[in-house]
Backbone bond lengths (Angstrom), bond angles and torsions (degrees), N, CA, C in turn:
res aa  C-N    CA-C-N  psi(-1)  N-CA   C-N-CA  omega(-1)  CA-C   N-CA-C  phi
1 X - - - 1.475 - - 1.528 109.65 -
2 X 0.963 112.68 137.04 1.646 129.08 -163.70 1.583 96.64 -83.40
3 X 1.808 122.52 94.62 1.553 104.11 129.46 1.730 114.53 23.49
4 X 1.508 114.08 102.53 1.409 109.24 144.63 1.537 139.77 -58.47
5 X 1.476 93.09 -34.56 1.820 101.80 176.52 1.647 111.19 -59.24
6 X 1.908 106.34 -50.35 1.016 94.10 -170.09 1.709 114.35 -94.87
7 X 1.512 126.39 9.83 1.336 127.67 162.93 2.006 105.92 -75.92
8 X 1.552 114.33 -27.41 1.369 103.44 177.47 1.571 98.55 -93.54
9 X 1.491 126.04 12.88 1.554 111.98 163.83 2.068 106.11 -86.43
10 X 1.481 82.62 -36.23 2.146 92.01 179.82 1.217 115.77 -65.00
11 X 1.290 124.89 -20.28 1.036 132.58 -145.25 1.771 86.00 -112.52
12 X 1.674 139.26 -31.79 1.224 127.06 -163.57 0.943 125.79 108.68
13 X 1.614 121.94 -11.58 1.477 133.12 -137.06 1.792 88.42 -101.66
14 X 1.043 122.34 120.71 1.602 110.70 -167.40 1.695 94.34 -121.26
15 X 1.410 117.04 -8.01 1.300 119.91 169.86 1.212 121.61 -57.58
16 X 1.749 92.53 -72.02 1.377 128.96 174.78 0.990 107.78 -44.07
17 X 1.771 118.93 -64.25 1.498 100.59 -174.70 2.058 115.32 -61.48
18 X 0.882 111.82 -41.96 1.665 116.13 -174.58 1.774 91.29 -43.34
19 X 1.577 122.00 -42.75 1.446 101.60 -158.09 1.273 114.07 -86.07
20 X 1.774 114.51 6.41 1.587 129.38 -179.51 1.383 97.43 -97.82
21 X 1.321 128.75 -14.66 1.193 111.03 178.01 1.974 110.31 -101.55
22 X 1.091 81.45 -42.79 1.805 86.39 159.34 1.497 122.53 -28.01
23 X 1.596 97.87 -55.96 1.649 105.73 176.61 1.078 124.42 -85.25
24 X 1.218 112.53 -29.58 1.686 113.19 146.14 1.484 134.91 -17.46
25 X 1.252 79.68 -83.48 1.394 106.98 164.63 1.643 125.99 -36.20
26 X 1.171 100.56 -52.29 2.040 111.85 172.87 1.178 83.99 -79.54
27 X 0.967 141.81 -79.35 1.323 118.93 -167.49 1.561 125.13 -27.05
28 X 1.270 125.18 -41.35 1.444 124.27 171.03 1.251 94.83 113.05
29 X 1.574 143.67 -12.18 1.393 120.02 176.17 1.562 125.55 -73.06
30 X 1.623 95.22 -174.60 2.089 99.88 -123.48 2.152 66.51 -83.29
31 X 1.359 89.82 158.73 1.695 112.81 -152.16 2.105 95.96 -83.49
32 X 1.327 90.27 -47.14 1.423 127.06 -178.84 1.225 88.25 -49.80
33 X 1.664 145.42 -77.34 0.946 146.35 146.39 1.529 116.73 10.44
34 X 1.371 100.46 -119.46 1.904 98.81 165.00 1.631 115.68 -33.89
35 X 1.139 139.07 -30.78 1.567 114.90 153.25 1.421 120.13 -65.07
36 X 1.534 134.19 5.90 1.033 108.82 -156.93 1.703 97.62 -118.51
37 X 1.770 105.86 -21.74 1.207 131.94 141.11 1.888 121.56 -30.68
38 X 1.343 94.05 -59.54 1.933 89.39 173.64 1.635 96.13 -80.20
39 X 1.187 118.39 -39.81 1.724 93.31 -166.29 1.707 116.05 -62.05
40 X 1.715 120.56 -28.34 0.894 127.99 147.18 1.674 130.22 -27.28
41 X 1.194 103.88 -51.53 1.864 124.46 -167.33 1.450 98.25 -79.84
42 X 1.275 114.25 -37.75 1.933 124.09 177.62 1.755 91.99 -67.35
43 X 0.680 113.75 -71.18 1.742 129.90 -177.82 1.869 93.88 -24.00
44 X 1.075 96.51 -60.68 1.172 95.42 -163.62 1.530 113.69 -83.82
45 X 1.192 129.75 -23.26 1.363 128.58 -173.04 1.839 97.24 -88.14
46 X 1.015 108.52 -34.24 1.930 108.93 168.60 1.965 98.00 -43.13
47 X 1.355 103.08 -67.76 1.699 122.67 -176.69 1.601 86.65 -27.88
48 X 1.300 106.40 -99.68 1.552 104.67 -172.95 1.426 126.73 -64.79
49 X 1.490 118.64 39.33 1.331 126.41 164.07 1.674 103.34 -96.48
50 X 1.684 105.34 -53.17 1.164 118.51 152.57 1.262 130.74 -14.41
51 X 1.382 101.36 -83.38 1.369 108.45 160.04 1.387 138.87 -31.08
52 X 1.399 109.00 -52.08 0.979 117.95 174.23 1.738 107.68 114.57
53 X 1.037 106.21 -3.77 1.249 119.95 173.34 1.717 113.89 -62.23
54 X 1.309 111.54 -63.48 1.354 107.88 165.17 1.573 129.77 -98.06
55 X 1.343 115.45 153.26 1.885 99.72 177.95 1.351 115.31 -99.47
56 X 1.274 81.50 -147.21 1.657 96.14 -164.67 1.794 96.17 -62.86
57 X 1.333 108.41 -43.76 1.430 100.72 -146.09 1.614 92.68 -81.33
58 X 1.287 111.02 -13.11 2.091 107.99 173.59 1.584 106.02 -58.58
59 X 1.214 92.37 -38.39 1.836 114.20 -165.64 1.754 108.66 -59.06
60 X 1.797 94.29 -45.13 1.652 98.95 173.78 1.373 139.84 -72.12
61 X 1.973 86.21 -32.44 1.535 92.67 -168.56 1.480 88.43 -82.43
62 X 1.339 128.54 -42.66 2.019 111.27 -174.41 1.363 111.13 -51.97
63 X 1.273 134.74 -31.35 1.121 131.94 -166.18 1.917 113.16 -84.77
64 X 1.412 96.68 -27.92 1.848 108.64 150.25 1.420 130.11 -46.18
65 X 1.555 79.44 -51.34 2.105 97.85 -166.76 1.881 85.89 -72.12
66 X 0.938 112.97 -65.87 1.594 117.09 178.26 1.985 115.91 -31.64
67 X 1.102 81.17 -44.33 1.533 84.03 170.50 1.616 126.16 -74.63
68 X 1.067 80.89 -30.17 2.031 101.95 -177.99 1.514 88.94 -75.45
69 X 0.876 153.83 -110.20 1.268 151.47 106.22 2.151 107.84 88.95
70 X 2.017 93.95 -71.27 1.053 88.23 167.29 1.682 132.50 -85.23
71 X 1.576 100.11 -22.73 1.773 103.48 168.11 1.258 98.79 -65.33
72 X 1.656 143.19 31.51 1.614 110.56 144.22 1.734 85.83 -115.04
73 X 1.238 133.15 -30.70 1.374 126.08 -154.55 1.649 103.07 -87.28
74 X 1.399 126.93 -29.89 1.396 100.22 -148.35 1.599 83.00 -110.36
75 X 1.438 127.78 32.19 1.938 111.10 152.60 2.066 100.46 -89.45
76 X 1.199 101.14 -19.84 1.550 108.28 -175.06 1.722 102.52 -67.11
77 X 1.295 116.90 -32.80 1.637 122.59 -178.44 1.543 115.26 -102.13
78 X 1.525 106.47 0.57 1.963 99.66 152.72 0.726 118.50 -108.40
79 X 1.645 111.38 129.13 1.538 120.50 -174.96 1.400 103.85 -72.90
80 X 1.319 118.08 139.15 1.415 117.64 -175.09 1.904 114.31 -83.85
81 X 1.390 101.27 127.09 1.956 107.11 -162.70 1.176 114.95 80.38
82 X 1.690 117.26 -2.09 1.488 113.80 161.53 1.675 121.01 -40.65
83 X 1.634 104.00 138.80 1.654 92.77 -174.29 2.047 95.63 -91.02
84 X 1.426 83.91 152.86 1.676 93.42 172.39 1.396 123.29 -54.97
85 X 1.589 105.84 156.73 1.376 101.06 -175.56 1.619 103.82 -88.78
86 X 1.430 100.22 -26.55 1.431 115.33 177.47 1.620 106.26 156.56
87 X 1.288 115.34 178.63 1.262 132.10 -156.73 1.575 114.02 -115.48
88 X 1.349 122.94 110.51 1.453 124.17 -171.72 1.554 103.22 -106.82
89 X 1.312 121.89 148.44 1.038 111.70 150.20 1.594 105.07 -118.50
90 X 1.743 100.39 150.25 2.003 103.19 179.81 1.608 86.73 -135.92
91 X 1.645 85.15 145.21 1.409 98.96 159.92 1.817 118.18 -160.19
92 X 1.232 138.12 132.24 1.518 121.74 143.25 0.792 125.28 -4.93
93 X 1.545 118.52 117.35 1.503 103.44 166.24 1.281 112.41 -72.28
94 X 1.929 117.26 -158.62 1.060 137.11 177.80 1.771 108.66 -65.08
95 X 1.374 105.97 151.44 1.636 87.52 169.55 1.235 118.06 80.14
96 X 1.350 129.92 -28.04 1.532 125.13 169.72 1.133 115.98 -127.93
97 X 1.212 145.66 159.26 1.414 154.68 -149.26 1.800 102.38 -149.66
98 X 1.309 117.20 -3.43 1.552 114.33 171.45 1.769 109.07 -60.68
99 X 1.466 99.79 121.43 1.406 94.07 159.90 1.609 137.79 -150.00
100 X 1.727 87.32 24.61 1.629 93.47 172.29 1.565 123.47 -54.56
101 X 1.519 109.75 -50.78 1.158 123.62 169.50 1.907 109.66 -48.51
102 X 1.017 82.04 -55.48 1.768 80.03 -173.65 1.596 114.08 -51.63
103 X 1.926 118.77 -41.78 1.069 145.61 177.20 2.077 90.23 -38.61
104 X 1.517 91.13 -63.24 2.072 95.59 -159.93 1.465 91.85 -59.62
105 X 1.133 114.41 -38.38 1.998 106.77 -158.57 1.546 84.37 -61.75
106 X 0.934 131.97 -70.11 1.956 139.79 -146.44 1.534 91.44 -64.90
107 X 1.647 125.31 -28.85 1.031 86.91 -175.98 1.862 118.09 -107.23
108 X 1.065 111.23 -2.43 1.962 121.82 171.81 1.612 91.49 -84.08
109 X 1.255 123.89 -31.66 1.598 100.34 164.39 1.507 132.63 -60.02
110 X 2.273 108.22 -38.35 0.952 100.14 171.67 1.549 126.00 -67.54
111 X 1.254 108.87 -47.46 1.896 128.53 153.26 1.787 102.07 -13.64
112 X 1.222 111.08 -70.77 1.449 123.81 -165.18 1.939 105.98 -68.95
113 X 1.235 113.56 16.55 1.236 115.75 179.83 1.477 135.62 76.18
114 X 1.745 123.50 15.10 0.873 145.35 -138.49 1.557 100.33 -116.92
115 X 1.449 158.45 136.78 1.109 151.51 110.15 1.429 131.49 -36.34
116 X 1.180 108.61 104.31 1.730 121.22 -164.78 1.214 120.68 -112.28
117 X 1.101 138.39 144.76 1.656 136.09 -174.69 1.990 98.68 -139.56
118 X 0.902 107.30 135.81 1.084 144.52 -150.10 1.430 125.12 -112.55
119 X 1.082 138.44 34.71 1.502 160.91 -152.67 1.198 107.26 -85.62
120 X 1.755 135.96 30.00 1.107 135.03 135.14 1.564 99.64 77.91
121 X 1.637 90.18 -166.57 1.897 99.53 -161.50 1.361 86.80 -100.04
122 X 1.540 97.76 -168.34 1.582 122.24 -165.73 1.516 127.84 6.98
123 X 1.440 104.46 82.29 1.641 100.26 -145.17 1.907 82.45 -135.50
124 X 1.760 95.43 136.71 1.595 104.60 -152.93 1.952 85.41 -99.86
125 X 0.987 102.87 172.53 1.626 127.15 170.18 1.016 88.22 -35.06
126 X 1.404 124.62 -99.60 1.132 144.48 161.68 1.985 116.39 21.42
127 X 1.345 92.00 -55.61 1.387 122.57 -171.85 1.710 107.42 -58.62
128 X 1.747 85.50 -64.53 1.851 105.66 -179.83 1.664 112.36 -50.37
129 X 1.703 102.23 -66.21 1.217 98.41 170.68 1.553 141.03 -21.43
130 X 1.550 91.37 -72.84 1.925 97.41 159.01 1.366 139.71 -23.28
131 X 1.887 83.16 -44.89 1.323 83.88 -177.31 1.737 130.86 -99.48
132 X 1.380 102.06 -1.23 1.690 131.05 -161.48 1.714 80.56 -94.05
133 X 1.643 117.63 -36.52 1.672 120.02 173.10 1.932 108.16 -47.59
134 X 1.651 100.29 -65.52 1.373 107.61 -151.54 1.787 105.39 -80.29
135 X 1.338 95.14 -37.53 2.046 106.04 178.73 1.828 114.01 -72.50
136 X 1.107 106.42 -54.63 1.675 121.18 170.27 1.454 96.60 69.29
137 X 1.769 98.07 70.71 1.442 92.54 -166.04 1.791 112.05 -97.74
138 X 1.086 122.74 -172.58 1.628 115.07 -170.12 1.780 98.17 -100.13
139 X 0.984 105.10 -24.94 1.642 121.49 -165.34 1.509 119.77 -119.89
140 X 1.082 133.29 131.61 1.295 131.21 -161.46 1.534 97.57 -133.85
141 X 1.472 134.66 103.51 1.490 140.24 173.07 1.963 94.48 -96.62
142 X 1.496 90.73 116.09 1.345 117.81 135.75 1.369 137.39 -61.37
143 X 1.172 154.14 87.37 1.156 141.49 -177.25 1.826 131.37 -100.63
144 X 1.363 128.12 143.92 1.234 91.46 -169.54 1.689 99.99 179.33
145 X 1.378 138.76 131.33 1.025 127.48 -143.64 1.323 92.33 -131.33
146 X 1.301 138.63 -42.03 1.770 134.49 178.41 1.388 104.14 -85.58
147 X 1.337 99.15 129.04 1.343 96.24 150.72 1.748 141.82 -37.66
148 X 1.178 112.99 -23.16 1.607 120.42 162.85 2.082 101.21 -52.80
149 X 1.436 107.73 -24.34 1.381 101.31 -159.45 1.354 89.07 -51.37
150 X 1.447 128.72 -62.85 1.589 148.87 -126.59 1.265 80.14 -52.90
151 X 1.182 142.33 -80.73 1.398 150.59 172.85 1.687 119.01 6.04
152 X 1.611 98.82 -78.78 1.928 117.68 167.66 1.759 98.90 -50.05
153 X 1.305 113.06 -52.87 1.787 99.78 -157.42 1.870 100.39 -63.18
154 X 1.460 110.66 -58.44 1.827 97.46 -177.11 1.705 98.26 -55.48
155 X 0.929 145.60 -53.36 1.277 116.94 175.07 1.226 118.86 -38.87
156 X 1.272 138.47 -52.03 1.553 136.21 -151.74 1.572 97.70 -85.62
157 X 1.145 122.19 -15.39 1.815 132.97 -146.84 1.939 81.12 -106.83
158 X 1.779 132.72 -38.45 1.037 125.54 176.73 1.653 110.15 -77.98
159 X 1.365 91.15 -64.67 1.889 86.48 165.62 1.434 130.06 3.66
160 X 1.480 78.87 -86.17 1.689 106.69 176.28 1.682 133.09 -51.86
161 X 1.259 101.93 -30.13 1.547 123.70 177.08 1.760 95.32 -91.84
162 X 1.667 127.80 -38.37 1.231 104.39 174.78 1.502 116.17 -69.59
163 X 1.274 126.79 -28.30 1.465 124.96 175.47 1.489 117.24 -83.62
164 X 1.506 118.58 20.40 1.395 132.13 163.91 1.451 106.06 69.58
165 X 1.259 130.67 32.67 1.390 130.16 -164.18 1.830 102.39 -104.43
166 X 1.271 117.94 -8.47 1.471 117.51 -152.77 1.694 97.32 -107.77
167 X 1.400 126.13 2.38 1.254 105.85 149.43 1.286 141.01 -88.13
168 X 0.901 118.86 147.20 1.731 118.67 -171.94 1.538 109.30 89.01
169 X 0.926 128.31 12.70 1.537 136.36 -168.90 1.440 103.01 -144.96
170 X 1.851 114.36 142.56 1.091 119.44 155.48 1.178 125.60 -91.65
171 X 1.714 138.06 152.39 1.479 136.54 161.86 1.500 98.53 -103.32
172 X 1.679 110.42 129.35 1.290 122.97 157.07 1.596 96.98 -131.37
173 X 1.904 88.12 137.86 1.688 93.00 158.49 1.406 115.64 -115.69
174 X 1.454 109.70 -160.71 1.052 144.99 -161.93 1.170 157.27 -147.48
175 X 1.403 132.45 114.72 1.627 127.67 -157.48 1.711 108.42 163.60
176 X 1.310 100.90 149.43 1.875 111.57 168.41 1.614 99.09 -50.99
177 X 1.269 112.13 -27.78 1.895 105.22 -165.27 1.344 120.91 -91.27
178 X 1.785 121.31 0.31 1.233 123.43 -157.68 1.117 94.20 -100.77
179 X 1.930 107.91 145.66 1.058 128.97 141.60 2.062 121.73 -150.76
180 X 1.105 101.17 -162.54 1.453 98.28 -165.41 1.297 128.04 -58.53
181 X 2.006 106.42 -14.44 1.210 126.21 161.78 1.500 110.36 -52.50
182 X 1.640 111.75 -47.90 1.106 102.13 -167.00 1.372 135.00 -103.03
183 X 1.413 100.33 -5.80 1.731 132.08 156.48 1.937 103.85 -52.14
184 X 1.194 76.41 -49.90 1.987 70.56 -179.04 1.531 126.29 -67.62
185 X 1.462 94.96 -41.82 1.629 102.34 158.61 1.115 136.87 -44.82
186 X 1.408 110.83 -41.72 2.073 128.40 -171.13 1.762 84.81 -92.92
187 X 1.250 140.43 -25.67 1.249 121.81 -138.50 1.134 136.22 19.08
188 X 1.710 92.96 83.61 1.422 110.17 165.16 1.198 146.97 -64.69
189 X 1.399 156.46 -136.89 1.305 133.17 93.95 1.736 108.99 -93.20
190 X 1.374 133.49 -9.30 1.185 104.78 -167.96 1.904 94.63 -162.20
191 X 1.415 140.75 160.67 1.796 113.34 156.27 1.572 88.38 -128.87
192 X 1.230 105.93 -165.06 1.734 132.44 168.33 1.700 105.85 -157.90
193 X 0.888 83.95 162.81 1.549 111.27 177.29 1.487 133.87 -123.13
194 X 1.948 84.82 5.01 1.733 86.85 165.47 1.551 100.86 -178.35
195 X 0.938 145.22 144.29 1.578 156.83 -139.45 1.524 99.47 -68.32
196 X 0.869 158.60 -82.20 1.562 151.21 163.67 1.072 118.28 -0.77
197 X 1.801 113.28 -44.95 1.896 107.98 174.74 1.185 107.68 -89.21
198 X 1.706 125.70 7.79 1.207 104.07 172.41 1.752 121.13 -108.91
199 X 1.381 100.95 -2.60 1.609 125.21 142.85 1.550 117.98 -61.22
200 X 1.198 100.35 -55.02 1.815 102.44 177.78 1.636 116.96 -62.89
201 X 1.338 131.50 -34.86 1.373 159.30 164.66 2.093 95.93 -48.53
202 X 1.633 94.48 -78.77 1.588 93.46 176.55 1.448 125.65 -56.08
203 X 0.853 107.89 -31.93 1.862 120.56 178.43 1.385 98.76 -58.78
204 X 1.626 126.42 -81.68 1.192 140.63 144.01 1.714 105.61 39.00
205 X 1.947 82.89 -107.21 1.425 98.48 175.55 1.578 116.41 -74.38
206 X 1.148 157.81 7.25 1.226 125.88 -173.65 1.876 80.36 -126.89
207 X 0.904 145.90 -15.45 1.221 111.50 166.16 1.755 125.12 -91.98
208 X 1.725 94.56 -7.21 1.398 106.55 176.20 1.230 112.03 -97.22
């Protein structure tokens, strides 16, 4: 039997679901739980995006309700004065403006205990740099959904290594299109293809 929370996430219902998590919530159950419920419902509405079963706009609005969803659950899962796990910075690259995906990574990183900065879409070398200057982060997310990205990220991935910024730091990207073909190309250190490996990736290196 299908989860109500996450049949009123398949279903669109962004009410419904908010008032299952509401009661949840008074209720006292474990938070982690009901997030694990929407990450489930994402899981599955990607499946039939695939497919072709659902579109773009199923794809947007779940990833809304999901968000709605986690601004009540994930202040319940930071410990308050918790020390960081470490410091990521994510951004779009150049050239693309996709950023749902980017939206889930920034936010199961913040969830996952992580300090994240957030430097938006279509964002040039130029861009990263600045900000790898002012944040001095351990982790560097690529993000990037067209293939035109592959292009912007080995640029930003040379950039960065010509202005001596790429030691001591990892680059992982990001996108439905990545794999090791294309990790080798950008020279990365690591990609994912969906917000969990890019928690598993940060975990990885900054506690190892």
């Amino acid at each position: 039997m299908t989860d109500p929370l996450i049949k009123a996430i398949l279903d669109m219902d962004g009410d419904e679901a908010i008032r299952i998590v509401n009661e949840r919530v008074a209720a006292n159950e474990d938070p982690m739980g009901i997030l694990d419920c929407g990450k489930e419902a994402l899981t599955t509405i990607g499946e039939l995006f695939e497919k072709q079963e659902f579109f773009l706009a199923e794809l947007v609005m779940g990833g809304q309700i999901f968000k709605d969803i986690a601004d009540i659950v994930s202040p319940l899962l930071k410990s308050e004065g918790a020390e960081s796990k470490g410091r990521i910075l994510m951004g779009t690259v150049q050239s693309d403006i996709h950023d749902l995906g980017k939206n889930l990574v920034v936010l199961m990183l913040e969830i996952s205990g992580f300090d994240v900065l957030d430097i938006g879409v279509d964002q040039t070398a130029e861009d990263f740099i600045e900000a790898i200057k002012e944040f001095d982060p351990h982790v560097i997310g690529l993000s990037g959904l067209l293939t035109v990205a592959f292009t912007s990220m080995q640029k930003i991935v040379a950039e960065i290594e010509k202005a001596g910024l790429r030691d001591g730091r990892k680059i992982m990207i990001g996108g439905s299109q990545m794999d090791d073909h294309v990790n080798k190309l950008v020279g990365a250190d690591g990609f994912g293809t969906d917000a969990m490996k890019a928690v598993e990736l940060s975990r990885n290196w900054c506690e190892g």
